[in-house]
N, C-alpha and C positions, 0 to 999 in steps of 0.2 A: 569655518568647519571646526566643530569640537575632537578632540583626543578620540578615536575612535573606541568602542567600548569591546573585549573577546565574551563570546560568548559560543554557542555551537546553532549547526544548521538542524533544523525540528520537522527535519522527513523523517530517514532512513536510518536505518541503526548503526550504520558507519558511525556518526557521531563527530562529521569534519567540526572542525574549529571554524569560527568567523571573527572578522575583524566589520563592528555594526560602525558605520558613520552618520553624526547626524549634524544638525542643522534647526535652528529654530523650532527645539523642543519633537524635529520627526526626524525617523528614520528616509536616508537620504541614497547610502548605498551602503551595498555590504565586499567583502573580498574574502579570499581564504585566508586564515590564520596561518601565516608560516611557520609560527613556531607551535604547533597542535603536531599531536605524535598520529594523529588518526590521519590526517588528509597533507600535512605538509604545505598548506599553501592552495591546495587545489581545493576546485566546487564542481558540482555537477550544475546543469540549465538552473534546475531547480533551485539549488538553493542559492546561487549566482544572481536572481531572479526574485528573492526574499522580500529584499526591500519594496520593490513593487507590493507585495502584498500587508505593508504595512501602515496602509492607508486606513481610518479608524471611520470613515464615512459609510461605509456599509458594512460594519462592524453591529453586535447588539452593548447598546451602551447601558442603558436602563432595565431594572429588573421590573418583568409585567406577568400581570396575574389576572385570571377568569376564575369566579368562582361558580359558572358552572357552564359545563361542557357545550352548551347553544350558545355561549356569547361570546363575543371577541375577546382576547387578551388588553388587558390598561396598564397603560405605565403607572408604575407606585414606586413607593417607597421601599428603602432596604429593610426597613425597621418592619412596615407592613405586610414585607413578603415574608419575611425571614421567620416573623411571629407567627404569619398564616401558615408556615410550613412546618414548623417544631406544631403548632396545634393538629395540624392534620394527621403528623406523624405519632403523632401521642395519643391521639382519639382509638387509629387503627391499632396500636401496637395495644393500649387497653383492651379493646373489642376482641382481638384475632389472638394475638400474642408476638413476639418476635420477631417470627419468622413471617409473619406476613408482609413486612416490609424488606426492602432489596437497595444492592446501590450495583449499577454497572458502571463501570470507571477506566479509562484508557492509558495506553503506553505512550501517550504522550505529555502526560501528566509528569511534573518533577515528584522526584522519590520523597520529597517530607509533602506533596501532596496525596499521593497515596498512601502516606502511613498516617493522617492523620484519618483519611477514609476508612480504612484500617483498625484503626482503632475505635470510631464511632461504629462501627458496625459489630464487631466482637467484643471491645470494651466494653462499652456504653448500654447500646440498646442489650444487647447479647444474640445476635442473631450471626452465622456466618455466611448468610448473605449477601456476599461481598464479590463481586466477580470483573472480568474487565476484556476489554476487546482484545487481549493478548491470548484470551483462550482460544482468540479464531485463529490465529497465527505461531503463536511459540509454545502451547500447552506440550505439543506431545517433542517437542525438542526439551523441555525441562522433564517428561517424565522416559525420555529417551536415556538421558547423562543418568539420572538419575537409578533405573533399574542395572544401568551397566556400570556406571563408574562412581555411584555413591552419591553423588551431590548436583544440582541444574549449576555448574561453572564449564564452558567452554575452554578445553586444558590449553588454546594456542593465543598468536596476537598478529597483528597485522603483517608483522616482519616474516614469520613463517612462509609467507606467500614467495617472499626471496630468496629463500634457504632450501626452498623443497625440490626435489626431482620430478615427482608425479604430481600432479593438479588431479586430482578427481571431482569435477562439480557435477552435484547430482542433486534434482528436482531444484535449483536455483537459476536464475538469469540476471547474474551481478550487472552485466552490459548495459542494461536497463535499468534494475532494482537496486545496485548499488554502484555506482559509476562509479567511485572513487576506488573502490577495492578492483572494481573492472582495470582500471588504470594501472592497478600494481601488478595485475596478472599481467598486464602487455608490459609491464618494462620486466616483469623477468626473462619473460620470453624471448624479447629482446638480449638481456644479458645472459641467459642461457640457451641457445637456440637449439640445445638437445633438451629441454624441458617437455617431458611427454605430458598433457593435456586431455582429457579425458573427459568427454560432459553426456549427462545421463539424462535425455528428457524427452519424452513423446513425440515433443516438434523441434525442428532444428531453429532454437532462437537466435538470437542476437551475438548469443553467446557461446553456441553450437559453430559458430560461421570460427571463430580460435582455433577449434578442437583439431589433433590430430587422430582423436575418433571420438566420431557421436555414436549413442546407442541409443535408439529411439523406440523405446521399449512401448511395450502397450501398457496402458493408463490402468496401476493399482499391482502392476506385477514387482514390485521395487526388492518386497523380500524374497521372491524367487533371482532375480537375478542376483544378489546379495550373496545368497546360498551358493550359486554357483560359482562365482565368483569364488569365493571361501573353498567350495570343493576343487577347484581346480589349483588353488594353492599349495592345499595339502597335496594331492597327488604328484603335484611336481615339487614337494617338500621346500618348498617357499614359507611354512609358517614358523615361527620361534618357538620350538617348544621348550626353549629355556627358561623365557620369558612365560610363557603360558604356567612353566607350574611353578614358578617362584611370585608371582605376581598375580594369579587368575583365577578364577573356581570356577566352574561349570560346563569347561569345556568339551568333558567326554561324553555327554549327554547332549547335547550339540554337532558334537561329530557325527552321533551316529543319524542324526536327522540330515545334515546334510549328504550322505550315502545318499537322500532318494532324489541330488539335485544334479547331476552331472549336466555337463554344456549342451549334450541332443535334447534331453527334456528341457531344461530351460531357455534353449531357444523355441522349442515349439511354443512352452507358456507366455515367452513374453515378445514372441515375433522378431525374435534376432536373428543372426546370422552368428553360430556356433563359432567359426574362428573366431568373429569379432569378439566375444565373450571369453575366448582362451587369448585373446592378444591383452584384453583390458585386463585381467588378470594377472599376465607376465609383468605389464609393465609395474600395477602397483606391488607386484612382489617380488621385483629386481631392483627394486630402489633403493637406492641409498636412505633418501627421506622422502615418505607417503601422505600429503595434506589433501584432505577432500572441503572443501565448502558447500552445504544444504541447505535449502530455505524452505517453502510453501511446499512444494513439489513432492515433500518428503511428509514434511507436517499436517496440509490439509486432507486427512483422510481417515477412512474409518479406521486405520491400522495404522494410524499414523509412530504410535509409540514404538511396533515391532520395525518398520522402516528405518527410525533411528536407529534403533539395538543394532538391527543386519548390518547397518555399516558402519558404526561403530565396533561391532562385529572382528572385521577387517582389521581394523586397526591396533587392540588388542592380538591378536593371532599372529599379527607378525611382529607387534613389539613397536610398531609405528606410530608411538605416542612417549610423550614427555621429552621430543627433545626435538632439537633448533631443526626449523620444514616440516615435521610428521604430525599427526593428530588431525581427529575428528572436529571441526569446525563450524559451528551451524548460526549462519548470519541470522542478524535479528530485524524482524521485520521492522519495528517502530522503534523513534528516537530514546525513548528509555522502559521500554518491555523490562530491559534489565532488572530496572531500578526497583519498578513494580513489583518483579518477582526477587527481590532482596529483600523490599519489607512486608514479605508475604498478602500482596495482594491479588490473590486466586482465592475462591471460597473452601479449595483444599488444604492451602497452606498458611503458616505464620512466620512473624519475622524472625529474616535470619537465616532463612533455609529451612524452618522449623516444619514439622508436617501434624498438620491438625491430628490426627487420626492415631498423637501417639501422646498418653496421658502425661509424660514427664516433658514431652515439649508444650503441652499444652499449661502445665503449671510454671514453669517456668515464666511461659508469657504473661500469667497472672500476677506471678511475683515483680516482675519486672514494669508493667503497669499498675501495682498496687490493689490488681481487683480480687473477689475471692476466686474467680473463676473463670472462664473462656468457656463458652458453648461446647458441646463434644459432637451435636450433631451436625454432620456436612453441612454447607452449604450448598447453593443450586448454584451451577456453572451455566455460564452464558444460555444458552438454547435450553437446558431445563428449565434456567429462572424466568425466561421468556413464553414458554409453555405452562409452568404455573401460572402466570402472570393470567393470561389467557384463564387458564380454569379457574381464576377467583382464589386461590391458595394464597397468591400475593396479591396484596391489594394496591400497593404503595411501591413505585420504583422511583428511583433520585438514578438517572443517568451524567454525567460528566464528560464534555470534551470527546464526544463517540457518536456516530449515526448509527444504532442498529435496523433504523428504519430503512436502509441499504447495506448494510456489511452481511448483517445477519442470512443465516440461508433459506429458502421458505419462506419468502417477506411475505405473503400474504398469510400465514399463522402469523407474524411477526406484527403487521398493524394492525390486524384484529387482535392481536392481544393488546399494545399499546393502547387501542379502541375501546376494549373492554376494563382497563386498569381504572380504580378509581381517582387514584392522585398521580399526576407525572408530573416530575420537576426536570428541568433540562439546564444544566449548567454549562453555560459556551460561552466561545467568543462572537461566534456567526449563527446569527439569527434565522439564516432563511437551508438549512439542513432538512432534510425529507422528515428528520423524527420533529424536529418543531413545532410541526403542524399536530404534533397529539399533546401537546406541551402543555400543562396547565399553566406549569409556572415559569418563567424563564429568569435564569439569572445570569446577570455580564459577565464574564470572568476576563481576566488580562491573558495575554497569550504571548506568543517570543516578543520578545524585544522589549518584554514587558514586565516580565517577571524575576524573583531570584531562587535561588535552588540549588538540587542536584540533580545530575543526570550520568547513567551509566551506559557506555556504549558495547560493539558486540564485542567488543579484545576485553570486556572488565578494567574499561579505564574509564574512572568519576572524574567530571567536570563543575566545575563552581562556575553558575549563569550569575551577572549581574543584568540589573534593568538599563536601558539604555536610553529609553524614555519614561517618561511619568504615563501611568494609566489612563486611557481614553474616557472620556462620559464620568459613569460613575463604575464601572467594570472594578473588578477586586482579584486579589489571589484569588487562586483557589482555595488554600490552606484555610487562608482568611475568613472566606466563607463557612467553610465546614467548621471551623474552631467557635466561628459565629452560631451557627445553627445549634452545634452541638451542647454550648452551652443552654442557648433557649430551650434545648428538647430535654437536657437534665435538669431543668429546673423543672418542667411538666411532668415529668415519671418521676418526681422527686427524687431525684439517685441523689445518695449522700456524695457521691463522691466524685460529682461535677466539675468542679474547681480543679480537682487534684490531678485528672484526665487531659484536662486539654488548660495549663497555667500560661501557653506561648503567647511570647508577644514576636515574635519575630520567625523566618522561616531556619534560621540557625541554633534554635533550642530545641526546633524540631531533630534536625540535622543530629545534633548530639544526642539525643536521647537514642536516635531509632542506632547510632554508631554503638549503644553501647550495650545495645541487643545482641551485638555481633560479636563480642568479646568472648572469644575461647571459638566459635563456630568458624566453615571451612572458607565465608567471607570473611574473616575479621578485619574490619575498617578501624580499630581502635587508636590508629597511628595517624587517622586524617581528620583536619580540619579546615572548615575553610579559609583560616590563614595559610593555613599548609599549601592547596591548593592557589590562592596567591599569588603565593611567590612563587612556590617552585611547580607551578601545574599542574595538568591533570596527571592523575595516577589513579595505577590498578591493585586490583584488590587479589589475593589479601597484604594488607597491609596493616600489622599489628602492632602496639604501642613499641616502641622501641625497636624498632626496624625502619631503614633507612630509606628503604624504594620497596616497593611493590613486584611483584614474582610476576613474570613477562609469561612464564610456561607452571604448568602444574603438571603432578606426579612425575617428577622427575626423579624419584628415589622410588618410585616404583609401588607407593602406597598409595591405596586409594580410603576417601570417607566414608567405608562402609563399616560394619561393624568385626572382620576379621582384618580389612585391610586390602585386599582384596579387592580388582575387578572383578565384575560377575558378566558370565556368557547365560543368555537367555535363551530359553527353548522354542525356537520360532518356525510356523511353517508357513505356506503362501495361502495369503487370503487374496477372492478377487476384489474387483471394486462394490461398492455397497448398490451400484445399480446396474445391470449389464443392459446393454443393448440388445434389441428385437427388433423384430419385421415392424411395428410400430414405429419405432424408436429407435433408427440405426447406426445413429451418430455420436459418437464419443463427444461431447463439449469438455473442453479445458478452457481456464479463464488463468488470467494474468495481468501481468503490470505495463504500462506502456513508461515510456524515456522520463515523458515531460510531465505527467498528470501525478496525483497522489490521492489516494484513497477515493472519498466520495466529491474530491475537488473544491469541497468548502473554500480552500485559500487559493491553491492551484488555477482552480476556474476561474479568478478575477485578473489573470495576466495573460493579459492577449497573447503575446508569441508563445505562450507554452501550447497552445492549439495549432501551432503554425505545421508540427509534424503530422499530429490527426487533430485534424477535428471533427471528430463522430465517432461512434463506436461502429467499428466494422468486422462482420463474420467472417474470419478467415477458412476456405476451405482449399482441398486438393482443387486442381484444375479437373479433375474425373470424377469427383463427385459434384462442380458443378456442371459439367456437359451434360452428364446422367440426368438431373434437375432442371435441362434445359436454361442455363444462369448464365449471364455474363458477368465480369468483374461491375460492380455500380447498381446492379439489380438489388431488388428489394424481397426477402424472405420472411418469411412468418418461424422462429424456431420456439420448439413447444413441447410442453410434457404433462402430466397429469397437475403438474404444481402449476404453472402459468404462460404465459406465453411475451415473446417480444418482435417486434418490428425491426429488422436495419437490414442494411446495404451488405453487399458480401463483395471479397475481394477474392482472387488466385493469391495460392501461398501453397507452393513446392515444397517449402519446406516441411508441411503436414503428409502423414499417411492420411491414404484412402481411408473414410468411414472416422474419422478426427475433424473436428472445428474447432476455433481458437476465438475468445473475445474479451477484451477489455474488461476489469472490473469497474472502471472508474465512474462511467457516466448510470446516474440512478437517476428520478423525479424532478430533481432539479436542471437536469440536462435534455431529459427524454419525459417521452410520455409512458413510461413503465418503470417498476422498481431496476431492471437491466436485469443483466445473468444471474443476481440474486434470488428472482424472478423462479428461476430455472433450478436453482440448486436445492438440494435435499439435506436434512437436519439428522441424519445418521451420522453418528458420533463413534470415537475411537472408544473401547471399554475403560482404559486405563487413563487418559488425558484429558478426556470429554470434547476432546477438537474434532468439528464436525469438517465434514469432506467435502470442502468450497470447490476442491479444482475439477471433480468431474460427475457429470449429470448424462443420462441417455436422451436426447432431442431427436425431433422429427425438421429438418428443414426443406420448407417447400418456399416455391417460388409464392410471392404475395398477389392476389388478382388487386391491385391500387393504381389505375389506370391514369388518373388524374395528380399529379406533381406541382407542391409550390415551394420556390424558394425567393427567401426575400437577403438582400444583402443589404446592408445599412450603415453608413459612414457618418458617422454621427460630430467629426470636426473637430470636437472638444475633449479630447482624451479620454483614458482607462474608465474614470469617473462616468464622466457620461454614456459612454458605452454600457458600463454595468447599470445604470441605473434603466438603460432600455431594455438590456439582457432581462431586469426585472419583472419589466412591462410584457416581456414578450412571453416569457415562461407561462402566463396566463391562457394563453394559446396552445400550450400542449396537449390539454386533453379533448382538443375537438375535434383529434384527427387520429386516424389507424397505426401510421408510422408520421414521427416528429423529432428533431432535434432542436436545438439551440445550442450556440455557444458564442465564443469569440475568434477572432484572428484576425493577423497585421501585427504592429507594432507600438510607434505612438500616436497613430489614427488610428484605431480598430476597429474593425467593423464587427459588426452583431450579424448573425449566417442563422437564419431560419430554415430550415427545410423540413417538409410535410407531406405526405401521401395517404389520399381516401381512395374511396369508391367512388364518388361523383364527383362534380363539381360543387365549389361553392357559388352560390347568387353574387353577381356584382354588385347588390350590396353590402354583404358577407366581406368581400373582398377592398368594398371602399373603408367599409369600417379599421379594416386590417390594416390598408393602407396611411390611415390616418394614425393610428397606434404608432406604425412606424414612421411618422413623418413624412410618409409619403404619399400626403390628399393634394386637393384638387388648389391649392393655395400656393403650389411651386409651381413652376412653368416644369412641362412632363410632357415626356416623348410616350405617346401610348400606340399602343396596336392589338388590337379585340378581331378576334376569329370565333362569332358565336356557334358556327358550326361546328366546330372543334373545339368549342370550349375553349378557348385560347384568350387569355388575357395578361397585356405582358406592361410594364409602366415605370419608366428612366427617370430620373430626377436629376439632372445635371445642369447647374446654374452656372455661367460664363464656362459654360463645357467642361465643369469642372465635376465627374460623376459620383454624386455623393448618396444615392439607392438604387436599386433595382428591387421590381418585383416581377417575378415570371411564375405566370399561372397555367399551368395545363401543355407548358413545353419546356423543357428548363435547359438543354441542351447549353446555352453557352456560359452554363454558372461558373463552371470552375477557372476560367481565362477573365469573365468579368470580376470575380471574386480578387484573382490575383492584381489585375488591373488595377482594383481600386482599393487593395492593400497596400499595394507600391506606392514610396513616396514621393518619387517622381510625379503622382498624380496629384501633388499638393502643388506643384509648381506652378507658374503664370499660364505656362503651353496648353495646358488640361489636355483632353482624350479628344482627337477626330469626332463633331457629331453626327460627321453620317457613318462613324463608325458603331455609332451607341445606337441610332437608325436602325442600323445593318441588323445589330444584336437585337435588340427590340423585337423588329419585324423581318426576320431573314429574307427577302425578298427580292429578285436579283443579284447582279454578282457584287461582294465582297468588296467594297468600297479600302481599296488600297490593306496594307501589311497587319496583321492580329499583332497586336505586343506580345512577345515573346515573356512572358511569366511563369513561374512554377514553383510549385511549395520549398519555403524555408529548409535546409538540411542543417544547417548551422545558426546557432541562434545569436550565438557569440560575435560572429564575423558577416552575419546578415549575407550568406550561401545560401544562392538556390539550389536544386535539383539539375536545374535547364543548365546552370552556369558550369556544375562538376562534369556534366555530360556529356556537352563541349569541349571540356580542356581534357576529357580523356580521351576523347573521337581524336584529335590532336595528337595524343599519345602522352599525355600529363599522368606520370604515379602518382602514388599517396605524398610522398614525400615533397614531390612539384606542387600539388595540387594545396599543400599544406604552406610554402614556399607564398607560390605566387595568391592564394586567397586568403590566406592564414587561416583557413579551416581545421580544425581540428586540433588547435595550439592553445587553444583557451582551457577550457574545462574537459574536452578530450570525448566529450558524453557523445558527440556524431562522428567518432571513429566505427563504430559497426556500421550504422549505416553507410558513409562513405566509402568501405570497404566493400559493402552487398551491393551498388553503385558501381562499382571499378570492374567485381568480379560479373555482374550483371551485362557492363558492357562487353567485357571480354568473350562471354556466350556469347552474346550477340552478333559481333564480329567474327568468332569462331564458325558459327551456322550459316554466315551470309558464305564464308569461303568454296570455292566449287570443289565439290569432291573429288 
């Protein structure tokens, strides 16, 4: 085992540290970095779970290119693709001009790979063009900071969460979306047990189940409770007005808007409960020190920017900023969003904080890149440049390291425009992403463990990645690539000044240059370099030449970067959401992040136990909207709006108000037979951010008429490899059915879990074909049972009783016990399974041939905890603390603390209801 290499974990925007191990040129395992100021040691599933995903076999290794839209993609050369792509980009940029050409580019790109983006896009070509999947996530949190307190820098840092009195989380679910920071809220809690907690969000998450009060407001009313919030401060003289007028401008214009929000109106607008709203209130304006944390909740909406203002709002007003627990804190969705929006890559902004739209930051940028000039007109933001796209305005998009063929909202504008583009380059690590498929061009790029760089996480603390292995195939930086490209496309527009633009041989010249953008601005990095970084670590910005460490808290002397110094209160009223609900349409959908998954599961989706908690996307609704619906939990719905429509399974969840549903962002094309709840969502954007409103859409959910059910489960023997490589096979199969899944689960046998529901049946031979796909034809010895009256066809494959498929056609009843059955690895053993118990299964027929194996899903992924086993040892009378004791649950990475607590408190009703009155 070599010297392990630190580098960070490339989900979430905590930004933990990791300690990579390898082994014969691969990554082998990963652990927490104990000495990382972000996580201390700790990981969440996910990033715990890394290593597994750093297998390079179904990776894209080779760059492959169609030259015209009826033929397949061929592997070629870099020389060939690279030439073919500077020619393409040269042809349209001659023809159209500039702006016809686009680059969408992600937050999980390292910061000298966005600046060099960056730069080819507003340098070079001269287009600003430039946009990135952070628009859909942290746009109106940067133009949130920004209208109120000068600059997109979040003033707090992870330690705040210990220091504070009040917790306010609002439209965020850390429990899930950011484990690690979830973890720090439970140990203050822990070491403060008068910590009042406060969580703000539609449905009682994960994270809700903490709270010493949820406000479960209705979807889009964020600035109205805000308001009231605010007015019930003042009233009861909770706000600083010391503070306000030595430090603030705008607040008596403000004031007097908030007059029309008192706690009776604003519980009618947003369906609260009027005390609860003067309790929420008391507490954050009794505090000693007031910290709220915001994610999505706040940001994906049409108002997403006034949302941030209103509570940022709050914390100005009382002076609850600039010092140790207080302040506005807005998590960041992806591993370095940060970094992107440091060297201005948005099509509205430039590096440094710089903002396109003002001529002295715009020459500056010119001076500082040597060119005469920088474009002046906008760029197109995410969902415009996507919509041009579509109308032939742009001809040319160069996508990077992003699906918008599932993120985006509206997917079917969104691949009809991919559809209609004339040239698409798709630069990834993973080849088989939903947008692939419109791909002219595809190029390899290296990805974690692979590359070096920087990365900024949400406390403004830079991290120096080194590579920990040598690049797969022929996969490249990213940097590398575009400094590649860029040169060939300035030799074709003969720009004099090619050479001068992009001279890097390395990702550290990058590094310096874009540092020294930042010289005098309210980043200044001028004091970091990657030796710096080194030796003594990560650190936060700003951090300027001759300073020693990096500022933990900003405006603590009470000035802000605006142009008198000054925070500014902005003039806000309540907007509703951008779609209401109707007698059509009666259902609120809200979408979200699940524990174990991450974005469209490109990496995520190839480790079996991250499906062990779900696997499928499932409709959560009230239990009264589904008896209305006539629905049981495991039923199949059709949910639909004028944009699209999707298939899945719906569960009971209390947690929701009546006329509210809840689903999964994660599973798109690759997992399902439809884009997913992107499917469903509308491309109505914030005026001021351009972040459109992912988290809520009006649906109609009705029960599906899909009478006929298959699911096949497939234990493929030979590990993760082989499993994915059937996964592959199988995905083939999704669009021949109405509702379809695929995925994985188990552990290091995995099985591949098909599930499908039509109208009819399929023909047996339909179904043999199927069966041979999955290795389960007529060549293994197979337990079969056919009921053609019923459509019924069901076929076991279990060699020395050892059951390694199932397919059940047309009754599926016992998938979820066979599933578990032969995920366990007990059923690798010599013993194998009862076969007149796979009989039994097979063909229910007569009694029950002796005891069902007692199985149930994973809760712990760490300590390999069922469901069935915590359920047990609480029946028993086993706490958290036992349960944690005798299974070690919950002592690894901490991520199935929520659940195991919904669990505990679960059985407790339980036990409570059975007691006789």
């Amino acid at each position: 085992m070599n010297k392990p290499v630190k580098s960070t974990c490339c989900y979430c925007g905590v930004g933990c540290g990791l300690l990579i191990e390898t082994e014969g040129g691969q990554i082998v395992g990963v652990r927490g970095d104990p000495d990382h100021p972000a996580n201390a040691g700790r990981l969440c599933t996910k990033g715990a779970s890394l290593h597994l995903t750093a297998r390079p076999d179904y990776r894209l290794l080779y760059p492959e290119l169609r030259r015209q839209r009826h033929l397949p993609r061929q592997r070629v050369g870099w020389d060939e693709a690279l030439t073919h792509a500077a020619e393409r980009f040269a042809e349209i940029i001659a023809a159209h001009g500039p702006d016809s050409v686009a680059f969408y580019i992600s937050g999980q790109l390292l910061t000298e790979d966005y600046y060099v983006f960056n730069k080819l896009a507003k340098g070079l070509i001269g287009t600003n063009n430039v946009d990135t999947n952070s628009r859909l996530c942290m746009s109106s949190a940067v133009a949130g900071y920004k209208q109120t307190l000068g600059a997109d820098a979040p003033p707090c840092c992870y330690e705040d969460i210990a220091l504070t009195d009040c917790l306010l989380i609002a439209g965020a679910n850390p429990a899930v979306a950011h484990p690690i920071v979830f973890r720090r809220i439970e140990d203050a809690r822990a070491a403060n047990p008068d910590l009042r907690i406060i969580v703000i969000d539609p449905r009682r998450s994960e994270t809700a189940e903490i709270a010493d009060l949820h406000l479960p407001l209705k979807p889009g009313t964020d600035i109205a409770l805000y308001m009231g919030l605010l007015h019930v401060l003042l009233a009861e003289k909770l706000v600083d007005r010391d503070y306000i007028a030595a430090h603030t401008e705008g607040f008596a214009a403000l004031e007097e808007s908030v007059a029309a929000y008192p706690p009776a109106v604003v519980a009618e607008i947003c369906a609260l409960a009027e005390a609860e709203i003067v309790q929420a209130a008391r507490w954050f304006g009794k505090a000693a020190a007031a910290l709220s944390l915001y994610c999505q909740g706040l940001n994906q909406s049409a108002h997403g920017t006034h949302n941030n203002a209103a509570l940022i709002h709050l914390h100005l007003a009382t002076g609850q900023i600039g010092r140790p627990g207080a302040g506005p804190f807005s998590l960041t969705g992806q591993p370095n969003a940060m970094g992107g929006r440091e060297v201005g890559g948005l099509a509205n902004l430039l590096s440094a904080h710089r903002d396109l739209a003002n001529p002295e930051h715009r020459a500056e940028v010119a001076r500082l890149w040597g060119v005469p000039s920088v474009p002046a007109q906008p760029g197109k933001a995410a969902v415009e440049l996507f919509a041009a796209l579509k109308r032939g305005e742009i001809k040319a998009v160069w996508i990077a390291c992003t699906n918008p063929a599932q993120s985006l909202p509206d997917q079917n504008e969104v691949r009809a425009a991919l559809q209609a583009a004339d040239f698409v380059v798709l630069q990834e690590a993973y080849g088989n992403t939903d947008t692939a498929a419109y791909a002219d061009l595809m190029l390899p790029a290296t990805t974690w463990g692979e590359k070096e760089g920087t990365v900024t996480n949400s406390e403004r603390c830079i991290t120096h990645l080194t590579p920990a292995v040598a690049r797969p195939g022929e996969a490249r930086p990213d940097w590398e690539i575009v400094v590649d490209f860029a040169r060939r496309l300035g030799a074709r527009l003969e720009h004099p000044l090619t050479g001068q633009l992009f001279p890097y041989s390395g990702p550290e010249a990058i590094f310096n240059e874009h540092r020294e953008s930042t010289r005098g601005r309210d980043l200044d990095i001028t004091g970091i370099s990657y030796a710096l970084l080194d030796e003594a670590g990560p650190q936060q910005w700003p951090l300027p030449e001759g300073a020693s460490s990096g500022r933990r808290r900003l405006y603590t002397d009470g000035v802000f970067p605006t142009p008198g110094g000054r925070a500014r209160f902005v003039k806000l009223e309540h907007r509703p959401t951008a779609e209401a609900t109707d007698a059509a349409h009666p259902i609120a959908l809200l979408s979200g992040r699940l524990r174990d998954q991450w974005h469209g599961m490109s990496r995520t989706g190839t480790v079996a136990r991250l499906f062990n908690l779900d696997d499928e996307p499932l409709l959560s609704l009230h239990p009264a909207d589904l008896r209305q619906r006539d629905l049981a939990s495991g039923d199949l719905v059709r949910v639909a709006n004028p944009r699209g429509d999707v298939h899945v399974r719906v569960k009971a969840d209390a947690g929701l108000v009546r006329g509210r549903a809840w689903l999964p962002m994660h599973w798109g094309s690759q997992f399902m037979n439809s884009a997913g709840v992107n499917a469903l969502t509308l491309s109505t954007c914030d005026p001021f951010s351009q972040q459109p409103e992912l988290k809520h859409a009006a649906v109609a959910v009705d029960k599906a008429d899909l009478p006929w059910q298959l699911v096949i489960l497939r234990k493929t023997g030979a590990g993760e490899l082989a499993a994915l490589r059937l996964l592959a096979r199988a995905r083939q199969l999704l669009p021949d059915f109405t509702f379809a899944t695929v995925g994985l689960y188990g552990r290091d046998q995995p099985l591949v879990v098909f599930r499908a529901a039509h109208t009819e049946a399929l023909p047996e031979n339909r179904l043999l074909e199927i069966d041979a796909l999955f290795g389960l034809g007529a060549e293994h010895a197979a337990i079969v049972y056919a009921d053609q009256r019923r459509q019924i066809s069901k076929r076991a494959v279990a060699p020395d009783g050892k059951l390694i498929g199932v397919r059940l056609a047309g009754e599926t009843q016992a998938q979820s016990w066979l599933k578990e059955v032969m995920a366990d690895e007990a059923n690798d053993g010599d013993s194998g399974l009862d076969p007149a118990l796979i009989r039994w299964a097979v063909a229910p027929i007569g009694r029950r041939p002796g005891k069902l194996p007692q199985r149930s899903r994973t809760v712990c992924n760490c300590a390999d905890v069922s469901e069935a086993q915590i359920i047990a040892d609480v029946g028993a009378g086993a706490t958290l603390a036992l349960l944690q004791e005798k299974r070690k649950c919950g002592t690894f990475c901490g991520s199935c603390l929520p659940q195991l607590r919904q669990i505990i408190a679960s059985q407790a009703e339980t036990a409570a209801s059975a007691q006789p009155a």
